[in-house]
C-alpha positions as CSV (number, residue, x, y, z in Angstrom):
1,X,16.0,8.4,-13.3
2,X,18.8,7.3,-15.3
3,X,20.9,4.0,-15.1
4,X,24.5,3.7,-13.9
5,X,25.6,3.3,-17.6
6,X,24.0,6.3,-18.8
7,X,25.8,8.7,-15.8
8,X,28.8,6.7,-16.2
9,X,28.8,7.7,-19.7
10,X,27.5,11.2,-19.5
11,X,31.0,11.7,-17.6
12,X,33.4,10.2,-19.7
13,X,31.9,12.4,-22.5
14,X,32.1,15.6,-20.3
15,X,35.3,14.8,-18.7
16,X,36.6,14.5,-22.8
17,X,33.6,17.2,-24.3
18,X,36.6,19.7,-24.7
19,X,39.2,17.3,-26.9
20,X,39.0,15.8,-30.1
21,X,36.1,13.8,-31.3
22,X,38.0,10.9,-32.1
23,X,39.3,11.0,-28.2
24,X,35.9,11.0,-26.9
25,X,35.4,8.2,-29.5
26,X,38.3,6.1,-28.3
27,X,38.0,6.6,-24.6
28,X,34.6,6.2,-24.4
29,X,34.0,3.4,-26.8
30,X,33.3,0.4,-24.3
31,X,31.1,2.4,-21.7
32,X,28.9,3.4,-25.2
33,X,28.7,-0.1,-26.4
34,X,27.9,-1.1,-22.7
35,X,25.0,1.9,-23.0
36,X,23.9,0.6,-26.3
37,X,23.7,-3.0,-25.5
38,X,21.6,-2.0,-22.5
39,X,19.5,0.6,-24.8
40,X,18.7,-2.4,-27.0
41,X,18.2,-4.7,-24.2
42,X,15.5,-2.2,-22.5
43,X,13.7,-0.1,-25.0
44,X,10.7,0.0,-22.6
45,X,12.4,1.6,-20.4
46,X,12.7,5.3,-21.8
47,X,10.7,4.7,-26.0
48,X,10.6,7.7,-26.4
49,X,14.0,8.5,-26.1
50,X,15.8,5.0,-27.0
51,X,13.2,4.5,-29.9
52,X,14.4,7.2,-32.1
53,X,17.7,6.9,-31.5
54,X,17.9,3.1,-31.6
55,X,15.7,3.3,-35.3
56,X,18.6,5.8,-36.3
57,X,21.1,3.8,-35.7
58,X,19.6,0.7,-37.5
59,X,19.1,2.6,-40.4
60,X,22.4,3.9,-40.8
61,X,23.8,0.3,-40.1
62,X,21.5,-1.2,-42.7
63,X,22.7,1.6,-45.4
64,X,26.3,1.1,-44.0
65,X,26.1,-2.8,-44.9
66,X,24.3,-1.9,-48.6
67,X,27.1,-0.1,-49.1
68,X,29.9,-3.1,-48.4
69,X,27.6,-5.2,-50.0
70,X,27.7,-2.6,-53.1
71,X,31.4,-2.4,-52.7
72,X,31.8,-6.3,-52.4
73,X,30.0,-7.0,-55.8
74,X,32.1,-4.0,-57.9
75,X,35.3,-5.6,-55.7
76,X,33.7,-9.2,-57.5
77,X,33.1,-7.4,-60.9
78,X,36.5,-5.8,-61.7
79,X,38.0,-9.7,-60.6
80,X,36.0,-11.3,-63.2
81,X,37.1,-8.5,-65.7
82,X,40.9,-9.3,-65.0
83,X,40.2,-13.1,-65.4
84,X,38.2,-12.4,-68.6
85,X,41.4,-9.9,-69.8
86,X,43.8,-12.8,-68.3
87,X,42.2,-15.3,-70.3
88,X,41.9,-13.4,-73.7
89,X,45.7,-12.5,-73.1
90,X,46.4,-16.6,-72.8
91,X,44.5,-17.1,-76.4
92,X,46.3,-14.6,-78.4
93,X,49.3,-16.9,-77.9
């Protein structure tokens, strides 16, 4: 038996299935969340469906936070090298 979030978002993903990706992405962003949230909140309720799918996604949020985390620190890296340049720049006078 599925939920009322799950058919309510099987439908706005049929009803967009034949447009753009990104329109099914921004017209069926708050019914997914809703999904998700419920997912998350009731893993019991289908494991072996949710499970995979909910391990997916927390790996690829764990990789996408590495990744700003690497971004951050050469974002840090290239400021300390333009204070360093700064400051050798200030003693040659």
């Amino acid at each position: 038996m599925q939920g009322e979030l799950h058919v309510a978002w099987e439908k706005c993903i049929a009803k967009r299935r034949r447009r753009t990706r990104k329109d099914i992405v921004d017209k069926c962003a708050d019914i997914t969340g809703a999904l998700k949230k419920c997912m998350e909140a009731h893993p019991e309720a289908h494991p072996d469906y949710y499970e995979p799918i909910l391990r997916a996604e927390k790996v690829a949020e764990d990789e996408a936070i590495k990744e700003l985390e690497k971004e951050k620190e050469k974002e840090k890296e290239k400021e300390q090298e333009q204070e360093q340049e700064q400051s050798k720049a200030k003693n040659c006078f």
